[in-house]
Legacy VTK file of the C-alpha trace (Angstrom):
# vtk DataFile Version 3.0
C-alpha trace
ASCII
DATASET POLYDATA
POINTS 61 float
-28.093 148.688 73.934
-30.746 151.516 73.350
-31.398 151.928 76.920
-27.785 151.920 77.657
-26.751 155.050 75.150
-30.138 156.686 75.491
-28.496 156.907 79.713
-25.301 158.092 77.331
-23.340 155.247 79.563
-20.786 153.505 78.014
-20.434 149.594 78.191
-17.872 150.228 81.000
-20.047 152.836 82.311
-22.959 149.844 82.584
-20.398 147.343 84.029
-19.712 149.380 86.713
-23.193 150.123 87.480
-23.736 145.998 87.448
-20.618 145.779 89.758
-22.201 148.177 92.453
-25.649 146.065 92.640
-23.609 142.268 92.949
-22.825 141.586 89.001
-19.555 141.105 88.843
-19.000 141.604 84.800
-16.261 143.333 82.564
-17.090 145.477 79.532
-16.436 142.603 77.399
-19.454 140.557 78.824
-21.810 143.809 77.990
-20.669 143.880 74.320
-21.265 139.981 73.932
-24.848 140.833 76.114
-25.468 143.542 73.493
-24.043 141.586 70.399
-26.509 138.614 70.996
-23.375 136.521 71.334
-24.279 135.981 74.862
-27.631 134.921 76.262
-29.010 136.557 79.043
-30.676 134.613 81.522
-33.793 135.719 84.025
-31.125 136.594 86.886
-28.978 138.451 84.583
-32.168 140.434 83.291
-33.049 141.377 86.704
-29.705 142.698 87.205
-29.289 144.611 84.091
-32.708 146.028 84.573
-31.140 147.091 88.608
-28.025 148.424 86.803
-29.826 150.545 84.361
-32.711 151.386 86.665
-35.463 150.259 84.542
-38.039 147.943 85.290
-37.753 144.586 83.499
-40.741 145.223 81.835
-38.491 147.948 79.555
-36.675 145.248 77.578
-39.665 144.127 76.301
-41.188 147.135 74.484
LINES 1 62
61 0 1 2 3 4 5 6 7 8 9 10 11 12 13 14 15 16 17 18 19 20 21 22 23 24 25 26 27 28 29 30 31 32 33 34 35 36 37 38 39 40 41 42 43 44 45 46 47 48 49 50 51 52 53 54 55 56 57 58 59 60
């Protein structure tokens, strides 16, 4: 979530941004992402890193 607002994008904002590199989610799916109510698996990590334009390595600071 920090590296989302710190961008100032908004979860729909980020969901597009997943749509337009081949990650079809909805809003929804970022809040449970964010929440910790949904796990996030290796793939999905790549693509959130794509969609934010961060190298993986970012989520683990």
């Amino acid at each position: 979530m920090t590296i989302r607002t710190n961008q100032k994008l908004t979860q729909e904002d980020l969901a597009g941004r997943l749509a337009a590199v081949g990650w079809n989610v909805s809003r929804d799916t970022v809040q449970r992402i964010e929440s910790g109510q949904r796990e996030v698996t290796d793939i999905d990590l790549r693509f959130l890193a794509k969609g934010l334009r961060v190298p993986v390595g970012e989520f683990f600071q």
